[in-house]
Each structure stands twice: as C-alpha cells, then as structure tokens.
C-alpha positions in Angstrom: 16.5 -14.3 -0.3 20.3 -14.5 -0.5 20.5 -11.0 0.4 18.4 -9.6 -1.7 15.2 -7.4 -0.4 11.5 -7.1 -1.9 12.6 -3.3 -2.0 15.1 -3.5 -4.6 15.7 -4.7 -8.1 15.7 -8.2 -7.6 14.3 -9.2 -11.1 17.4 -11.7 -11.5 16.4 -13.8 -8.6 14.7 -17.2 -10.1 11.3 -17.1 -10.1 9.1 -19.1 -7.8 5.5 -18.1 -8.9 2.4 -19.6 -6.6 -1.2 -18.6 -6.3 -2.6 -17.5 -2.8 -6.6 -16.6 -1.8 -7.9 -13.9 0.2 -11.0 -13.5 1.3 -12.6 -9.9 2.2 -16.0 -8.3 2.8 -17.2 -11.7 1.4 -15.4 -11.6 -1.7 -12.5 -13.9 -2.9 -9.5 -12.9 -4.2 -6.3 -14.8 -6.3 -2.9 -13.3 -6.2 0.0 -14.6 -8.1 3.0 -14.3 -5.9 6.7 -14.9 -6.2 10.4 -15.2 -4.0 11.2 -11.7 -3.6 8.4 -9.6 -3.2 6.6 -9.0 0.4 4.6 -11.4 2.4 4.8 -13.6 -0.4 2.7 -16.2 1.4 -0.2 -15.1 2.5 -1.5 -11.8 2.7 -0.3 -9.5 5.4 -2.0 -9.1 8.5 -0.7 -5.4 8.6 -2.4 -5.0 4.6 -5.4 -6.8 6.2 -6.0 -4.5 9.3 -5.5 -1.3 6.8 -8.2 -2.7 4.4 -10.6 -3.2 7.2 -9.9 -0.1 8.6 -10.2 2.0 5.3 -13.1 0.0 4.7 -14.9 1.2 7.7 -14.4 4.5 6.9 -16.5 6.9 4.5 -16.4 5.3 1.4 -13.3 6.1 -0.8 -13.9 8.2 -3.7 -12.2 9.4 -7.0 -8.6 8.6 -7.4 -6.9 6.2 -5.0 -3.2 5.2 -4.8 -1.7 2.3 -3.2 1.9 3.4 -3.0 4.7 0.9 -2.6 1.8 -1.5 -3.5 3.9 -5.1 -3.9 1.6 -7.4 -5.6 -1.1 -5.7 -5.6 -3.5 -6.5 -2.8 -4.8 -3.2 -1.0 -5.2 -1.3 -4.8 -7.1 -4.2 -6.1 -9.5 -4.8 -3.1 -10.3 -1.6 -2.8 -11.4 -1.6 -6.6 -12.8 -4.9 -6.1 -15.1 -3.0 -3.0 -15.7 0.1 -5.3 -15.6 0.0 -9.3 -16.2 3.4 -9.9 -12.7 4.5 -8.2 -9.4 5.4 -10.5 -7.1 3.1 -8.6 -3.2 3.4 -8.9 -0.8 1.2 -7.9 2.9 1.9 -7.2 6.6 0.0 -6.4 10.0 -0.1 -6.6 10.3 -3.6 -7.1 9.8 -4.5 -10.7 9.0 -7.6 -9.9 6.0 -6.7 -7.8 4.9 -4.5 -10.2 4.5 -7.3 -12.6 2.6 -9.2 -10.7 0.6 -6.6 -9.7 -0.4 -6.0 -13.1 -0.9 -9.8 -13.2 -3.8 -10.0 -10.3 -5.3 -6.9 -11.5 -6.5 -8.6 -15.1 -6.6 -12.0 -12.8 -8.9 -10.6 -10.3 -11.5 -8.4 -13.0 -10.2 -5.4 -11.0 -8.3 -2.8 -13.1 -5.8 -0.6 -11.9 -3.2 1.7 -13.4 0.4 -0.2 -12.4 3.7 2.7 -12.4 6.7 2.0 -11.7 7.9 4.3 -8.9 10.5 5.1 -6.0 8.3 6.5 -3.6 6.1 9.1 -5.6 9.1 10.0 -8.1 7.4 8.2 -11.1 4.0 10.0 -10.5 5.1 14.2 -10.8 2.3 15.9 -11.0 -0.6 13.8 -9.8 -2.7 14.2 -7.5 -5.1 11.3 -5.1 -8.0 11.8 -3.3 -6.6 8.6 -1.2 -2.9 7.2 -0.5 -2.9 4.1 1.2 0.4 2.4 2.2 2.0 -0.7 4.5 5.2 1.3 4.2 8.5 -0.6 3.7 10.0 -0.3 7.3 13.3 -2.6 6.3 14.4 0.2 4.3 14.8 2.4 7.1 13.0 5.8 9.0 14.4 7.9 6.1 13.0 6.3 3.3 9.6 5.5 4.9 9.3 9.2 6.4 10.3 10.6 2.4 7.0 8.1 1.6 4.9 9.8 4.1 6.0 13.6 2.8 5.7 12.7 -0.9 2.1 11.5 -0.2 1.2 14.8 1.5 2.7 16.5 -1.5 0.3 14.7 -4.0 -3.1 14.6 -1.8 -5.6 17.2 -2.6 -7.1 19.1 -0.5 -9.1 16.7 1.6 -7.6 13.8 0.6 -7.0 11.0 3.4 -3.6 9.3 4.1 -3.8 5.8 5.1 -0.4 4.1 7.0 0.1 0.6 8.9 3.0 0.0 11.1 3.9 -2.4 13.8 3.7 -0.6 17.1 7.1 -2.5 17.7 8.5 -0.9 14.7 8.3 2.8 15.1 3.9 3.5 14.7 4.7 6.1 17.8 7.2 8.0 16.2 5.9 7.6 12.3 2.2 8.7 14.5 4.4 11.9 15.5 5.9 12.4 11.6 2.4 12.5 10.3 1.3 14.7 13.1 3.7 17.5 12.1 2.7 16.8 8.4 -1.0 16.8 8.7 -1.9 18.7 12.0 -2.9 16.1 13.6 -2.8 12.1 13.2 -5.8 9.6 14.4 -4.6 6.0 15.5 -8.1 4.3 14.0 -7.6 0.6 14.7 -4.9 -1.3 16.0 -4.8 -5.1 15.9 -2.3 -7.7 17.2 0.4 -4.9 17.5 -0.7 -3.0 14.1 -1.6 0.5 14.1 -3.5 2.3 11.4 -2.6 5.4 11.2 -5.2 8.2 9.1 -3.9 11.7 8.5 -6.4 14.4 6.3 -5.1 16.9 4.6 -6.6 20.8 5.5 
C-alpha cells in the first residue's frame, strides 16, 4: 500500500474496487471492497470467529455498534441476523466508511455509517452492544483507548465484543478488559483467535 495503512486517511490512493461473498448462518452476503481498507480480500477469519461467537450468544438487542467497522461486515451481518436492531457502524478510514455505507444499501441491511476516531465522533451515545476486530497495527495505545472508550459508552449491561490474535497481545488486551470490566471471558478461540466478551455491572 506504498506506505499507507487502512487506519488512516488514504482516500488519495487509486481506487481498486472488487466485489467479495460471504456466506453466514446460511445467508449470503456482497461486499464492495477496495486497496486500502482491511482484509480487502476476503472476509477476516478474526471478523468471522467474532460473528460466530456473538452469534452464539443471547441474541443482541437494541442498539449495536461495530466500532472501527472497515467495510462493513460485522454491523451489517449482525443486522442481516436481526432487523429489529439499531446498528451503527464506525472508522477512521473514510474510505471504509464509504464502502460501508455502500454494502449496507447493497446488502438490504441498514445501518447508521459515522465517521469516527475511536468513539470521538459518537459523544454522548450510548450501545447496548460494541463489537470490534480492533486495529492492532496502530499500536497497544490506540487499541487499549478503543477498549476504554467503549466502556464509556455501554450502558449498563451492555456486552463488549473484542477479537485478537493470541500472537498479537489477546493475553494482555484479556488483562486491559479485566481491569475495565471486572472480569473478562475468553468465549471461543479459533486458529490462534480469541474472542474476548467483557459485561458491563
């Protein structure tokens, strides 16, 4: 990406648009995707293991955010799985956003796209649900403000939702969340993935 990163503005990098499928819980699913924006082609392993996971949980309910949300694939599967949830999707990366806003209309699945660095674009809101597969190029700092923004906008109740590669700090992100929340529960883990669930008391 000639040294630019999915996590920054990278709107000036030519566009290379292409259209992937997904498949989940039966259902198929077309995203748009372009050069500089995550897992541009194919969806995530780490995004799939956190959607099966949530999934397997009690239902979701009320409003849902998928912060730092790239194109679009955990907000609009979960409103895919569950209509009647107010879904909101989040990033830094314009670009994402975009398309985001593009496989929402694309995919009959409407969700409310804000442009946002970490929570700062959504002051005052509050989820009943954050789900994330966390940046982890952009370093502990960043990913660990992620984690106490979304405590900071879950109500009382609300669930927190985190992937990480166990090679890539799930131990020590498990231990942030633990001082957070109380406690942390590793709920599946998958070909080196962890998904991490927090509640907030």
């Amino acid at each position: 990406m000639d040294g630019k990163h999915y996590f920054t503005d990278n709107r000036d990098l030519p566009s290379n648009r292409r259209e992937i499928t997904y498949f989940f819980q039966g259902r198929e699913y077309q995203f748009i995707t372009d050069d500089g924006v995550f897992s541009k082609s194919e969806v995530d392993y780490g995004t799939h293991t956190l959607l099966k996971a949530a999934a397997e949980e009690d239902p979701l309910s009320g409003r849902v955010l998928d912060m730092g949300c790239g194109y679009g694939v955990i907000g609009i599967v979960l409103k895919g799985m569950n209509p009647d949830l107010d879904v909101t999707v989040s990033d830094v990366n314009q670009r994402a956003l975009e398309l985001a806003k593009l496989n929402s209309e694309r995919n009959h699945a409407p969700v409310t796209a804000v442009y946002s660095d970490g929570l700062e674009g959504l002051s005052g809101e509050m989820f009943s649900a954050v789900l994330t597969n966390p940046p982890i190029r952009t370093g502990k700092k960043t990913v660990y403000r992620m984690f106490e923004e979304a405590h900071a906008h879950l109500a009382d109740g609300g669930r927190f939702y985190a992937v990480i590669r166990r090679n890539q700090g799930a131990e020590s992100a498990m231990n942030k969340l633990a001082e957070l929340y109380g406690s942390c529960d590793l709920i599946d883990r998958s070909r080196g993935y962890w998904v991490l669930r927090c509640i907030r008391q």
